[in-house]
C-alpha positions, 0 to 999 in steps of 0.5 A: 500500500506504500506504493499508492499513487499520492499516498504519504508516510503516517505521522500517527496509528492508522485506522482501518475498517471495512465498511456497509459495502465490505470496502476495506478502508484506511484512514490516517494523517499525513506525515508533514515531515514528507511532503513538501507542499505546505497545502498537504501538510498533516492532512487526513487521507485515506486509502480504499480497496477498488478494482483490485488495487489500492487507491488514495484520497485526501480526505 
């Protein structure tokens, strides 16, 4: 999942669930340290199982 288009380093614990469609999901905060654009700084993000690959989204 690492390699997920967009997705950053944790700077905390994710969580994971599945959810009422049996999506599994993950959603953690952003590490700042890793990105370099102010704008995605400590952001909420999310990673989700679709059509059989990871995918990632700022939340």
């Amino acid at each position: 999942m690492s390699a997920t288009r967009g997705a950053l380093k944790a700077n905390a614990d994710p969580m994971g669930f599945v959810d009422a469609n049996g999506v599994a999901r993950i959603v953690y905060r952003g590490d700042e340290d890793m990105q370099a654009q102010a704008s995605d700084d400590n952001m909420l993000h999310e990673l989700f199982y679709s059509g059989g690959q990871w995918l990632h989204r700022d939340l």
